[in-house]
Structure formats: structure tokens, C-alpha cells
N, C-alpha and C positions, 0 to 999 in steps of 0.2 A: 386596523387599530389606529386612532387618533393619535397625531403627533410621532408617530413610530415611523424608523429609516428602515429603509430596506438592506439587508446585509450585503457585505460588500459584492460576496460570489453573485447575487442576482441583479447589481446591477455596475457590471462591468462588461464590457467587451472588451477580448482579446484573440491573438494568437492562439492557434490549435493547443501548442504549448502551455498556455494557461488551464482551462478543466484537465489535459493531462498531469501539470505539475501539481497541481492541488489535491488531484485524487492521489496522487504519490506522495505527497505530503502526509497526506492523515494516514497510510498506511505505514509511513514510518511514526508518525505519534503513536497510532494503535502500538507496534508491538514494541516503542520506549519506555509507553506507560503498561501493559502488560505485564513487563516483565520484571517492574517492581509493586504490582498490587497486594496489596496484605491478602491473605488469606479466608480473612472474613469480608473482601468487598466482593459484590456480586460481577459476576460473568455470565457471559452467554453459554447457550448449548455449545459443546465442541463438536466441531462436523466431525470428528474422527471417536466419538462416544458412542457407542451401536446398542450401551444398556438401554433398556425399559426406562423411561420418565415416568417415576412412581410417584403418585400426589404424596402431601404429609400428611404422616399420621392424625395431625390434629387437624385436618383441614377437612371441608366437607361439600368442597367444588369440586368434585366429585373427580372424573380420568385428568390425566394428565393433559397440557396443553399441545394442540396440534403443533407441528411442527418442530418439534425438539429431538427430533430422533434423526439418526444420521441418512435415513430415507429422504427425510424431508429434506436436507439441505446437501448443496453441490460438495462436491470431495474434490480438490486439485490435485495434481500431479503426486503432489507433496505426501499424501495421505501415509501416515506410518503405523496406519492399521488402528485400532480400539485395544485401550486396556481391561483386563478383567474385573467383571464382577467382585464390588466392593463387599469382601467378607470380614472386617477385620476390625470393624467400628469408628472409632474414631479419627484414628490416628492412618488407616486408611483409606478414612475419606481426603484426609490432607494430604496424601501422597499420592491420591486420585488428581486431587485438583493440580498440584504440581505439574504432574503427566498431563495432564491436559492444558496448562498455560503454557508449556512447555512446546507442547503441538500447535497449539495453534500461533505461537511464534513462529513456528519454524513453519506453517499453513501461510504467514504472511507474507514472511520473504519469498517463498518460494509465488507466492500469486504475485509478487510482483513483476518476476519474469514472464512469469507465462502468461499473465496479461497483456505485457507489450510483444510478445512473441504472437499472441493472435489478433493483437491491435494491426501489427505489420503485414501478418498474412490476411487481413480482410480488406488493410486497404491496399496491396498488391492484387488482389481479385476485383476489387471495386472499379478502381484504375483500368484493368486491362476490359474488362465491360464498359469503360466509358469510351475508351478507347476503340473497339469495336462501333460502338455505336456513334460517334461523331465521325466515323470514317464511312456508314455508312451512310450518313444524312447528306455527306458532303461531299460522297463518289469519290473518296479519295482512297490513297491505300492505307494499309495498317501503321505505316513507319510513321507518317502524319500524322494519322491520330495518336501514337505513343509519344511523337515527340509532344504535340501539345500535354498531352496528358503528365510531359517528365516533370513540369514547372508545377503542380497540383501538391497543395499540403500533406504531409503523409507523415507519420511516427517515425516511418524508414530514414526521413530527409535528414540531416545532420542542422536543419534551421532548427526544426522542430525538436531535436533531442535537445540541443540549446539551448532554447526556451525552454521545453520542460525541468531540465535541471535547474535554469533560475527562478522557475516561479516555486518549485517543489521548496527551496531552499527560502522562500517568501512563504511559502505557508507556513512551513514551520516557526518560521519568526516572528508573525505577525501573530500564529497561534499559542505560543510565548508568552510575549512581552506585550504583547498588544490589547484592544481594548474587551474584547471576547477571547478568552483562552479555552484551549482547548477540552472539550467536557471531562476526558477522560482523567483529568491532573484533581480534578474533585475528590478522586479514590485514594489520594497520598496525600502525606502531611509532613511537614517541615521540614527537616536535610533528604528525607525520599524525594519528596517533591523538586527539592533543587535540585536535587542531583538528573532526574530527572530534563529538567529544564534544561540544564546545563548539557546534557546530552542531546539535547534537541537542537540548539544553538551551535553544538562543535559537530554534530552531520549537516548543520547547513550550511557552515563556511569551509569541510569539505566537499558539498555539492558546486558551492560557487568555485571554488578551485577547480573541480573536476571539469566544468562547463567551462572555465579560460582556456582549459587544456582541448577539450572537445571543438573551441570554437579556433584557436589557433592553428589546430592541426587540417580542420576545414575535411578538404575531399577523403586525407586518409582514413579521420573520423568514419565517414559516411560510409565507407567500406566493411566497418566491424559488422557483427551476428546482430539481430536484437538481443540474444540471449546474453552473448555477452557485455552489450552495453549495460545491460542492468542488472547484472550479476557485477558488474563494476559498485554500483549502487549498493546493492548487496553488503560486498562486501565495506565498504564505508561505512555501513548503518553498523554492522558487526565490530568494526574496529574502533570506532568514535565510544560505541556504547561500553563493549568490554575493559579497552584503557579506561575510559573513566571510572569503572567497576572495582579497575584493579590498584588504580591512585588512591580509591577512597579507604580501598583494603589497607592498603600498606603504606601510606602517608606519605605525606612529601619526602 
């Protein structure tokens, strides 16, 4: 396309930390903005929906679209099962959908763990095959090749959780206030919307907090689980979002 910039993710190089904090980024947008969509904006299949995708009545595209059924798509750890078949009309289907925004909230947080919980265990398997084989090429022993192999970028490293918490806390800000916002804030409109924003902006400055704290403490950092590093995240996304839920309930 003439005259047209390339956006900024395809034309940056960075640190490991960078595509990891971005993709953590937008999974904390998805479930900010999720969790205040009106009830007539459109959503996705919910992986945890196991009904039949029935076309509409008035439509005449005949079977439902492939891949909407909970066959088709991956289930995380998280799964808390399928709710029952919508008998009840209306009123119903809105507390269908509730159950299901609901889920797949709680589908996000929880792939946020278990993401970097198999991010850490592939590249501890990666690592120790490289490690094999540079000790083989080079007739050396194992210790050799691990040691070289310790200084390798890895999720596990306390650089790399670092960096991921600073750019995670750059996406969201840039997704913001910045000059492309994020597509999902289209589905809300004027104090949902800020409010919204405004929860997106107070998980990113306590992500930057959390990462002064991660980068201060240095080796002890690097010690923690994957699971609980980002169950730390977790719970931030939880707490930034709910106070501010609960300020807007009950006023200054």
C-alpha cells in the first residue's frame, strides 16, 4: 500500500522480552475489555461452549461455521466445563452469554500462566539439547556445554521476566493513548470506555512497579516458579481492575 508505515511490532527489533511483553499485553487488554462489553457486542465462540452452532433462523448459509464448537478449538487447564443448553428464551441467552464472558475471563488469566509455565519448560528442554550438542561437536564434557548454554535467553532468566514486564506495561500504554488503540475498546462507549482505559494505565504502572521490584531483587527473583511469577501478574490484573470497579460503584 502506497505511502503506508509499517506498524510498529514489524518493524522493531528487540529483546526476547519484547514479542513476550506484547503478547502479555493484549491478553491483559482482551480480558479489561471483555469484562465490560455490553451484551449485544459480538464475541467469539467460547472454547468451554460444547452446544451445537445452529445457523439462524432467517439465514439460508446453510450448517453452521466450521470451527465454533469446542472440538475445534484448544481447552486450557482453566476449562470449567460447558454450561447447559439454552431453554429459556431470552433472558437465557443473556445469562448464557454472561457464563460465557465470564469464562473466558477467567480462560485468560489462567493462559497466562500456563503459557509461560510451557514457554519455561521448552526452553529448559531446548537449552539442555543445545547443550548436548555443542559438547558433542567440541569433544567436551556436559558441564561445558551447560555452562555456555547458562548465558542463553530464556523466559526462566530474571533479564528476560524484566523486560517482559516493561514492554507488557508498554503495550498497554501505547495501546491506550497512543496512536492505534486497541481494537477491542471499539465495543464501549463513553465512561465504560474510560474506565476501561483507565484500568489498562493502573496495571501498567503496577507492572512497572512490579518489574523495579523483580529487577532489584535480581538472583532472588530468578529463583521464583514460572507459575508464580505470573500468577503475581495475575493477580495485579485482578486488583487494578476490581478497585477500580469498586471506586466507580461507590464514589469517592
Amino acid at each position: 500500500m502506497p505511502g503506508a508505515l509499517p506498524s510498529q511490532e514489524f518493524a522493531s527489533v528487540g529483546p526476547m522480552g519484547f514479542d513476550l511483553g506484547c503478547l502479555l499485553g493484549v491478553l491483559i487488554l482482551a480480558f479489561i475489555v471483555l469484562r465490560r462489553q455490553p451484551e449485544a457486542a459480538p464475541t467469539l465462540p467460547s472454547p468451554f461452549d460444547t452446544r451445537p452452532q445452529l445457523p439462524k433462523a432467517n439465514s439460508s448459509a446453510g450448517p453452521a461455521r466450521v470451527g465454533t464448537s469446542a472440538a475445534a478449538l484448544p481447552v486450557g487447564k482453566g476449562a470449567q466445563g460447558s454450561h447447559p443448553p439454552d431453554e429459556t428464551g431470552g433472558g437465557g441467552r443473556e445469562a448464557a452469554c454472561c457464563r460465557s464472558r465470564e469464562q473466558q475471563c477467567k480462560w485468560l488469566l489462567g493462559t497466562m500462566v500456563e503459557l509461560w509455565c510451557l514457554l519455561c519448560q521448552k526452553f529448559q528442554v531446548l537449552h539442555k539439547e543445545a547443550s548436548r550438542a555443542r559438547a558433542s561437536r567440541q569433544h567436551g564434557s556436559m558441564a561445558e556445554g551447560a555452562r555456555d548454554a547458562s548465558g542463553a535467553a530464556s523466559p526462566c532468566s530474571c533479564s528476560v521476566w524484566v523486560d517482559t514486564l516493561g514492554f507488557a506495561a508498554f503495550c498497554l500504554i501505547r495501546l491506550t493513548i497512543g496512536m492505534h488503540a486497541y481494537p477491542g475498546y471499539q465495543f464501549l462507549q463513553g465512561a465504560v470506555r474510560s474506565e476501561a482505559e483507565i484500568s489498562a494505565l493502573r496495571v501498567a504502572r503496577e507492572l512497572l512497579q512490579l518489574r523495579s521490584a523483580a529487577k532489584a531483587t535480581g538472583a532472588a527473583a530468578a529463583t521464583a516458579s514460572p507459575a508464580s511469577r505470573m500468577e503475581q501478574v495475575v493477580m495485579v490484573v485482578r486488583h487494578s481492575d476490581a478497585g477500580l470497579r469498586t471506586q466507580n460503584q461507590v464514589g469517592p
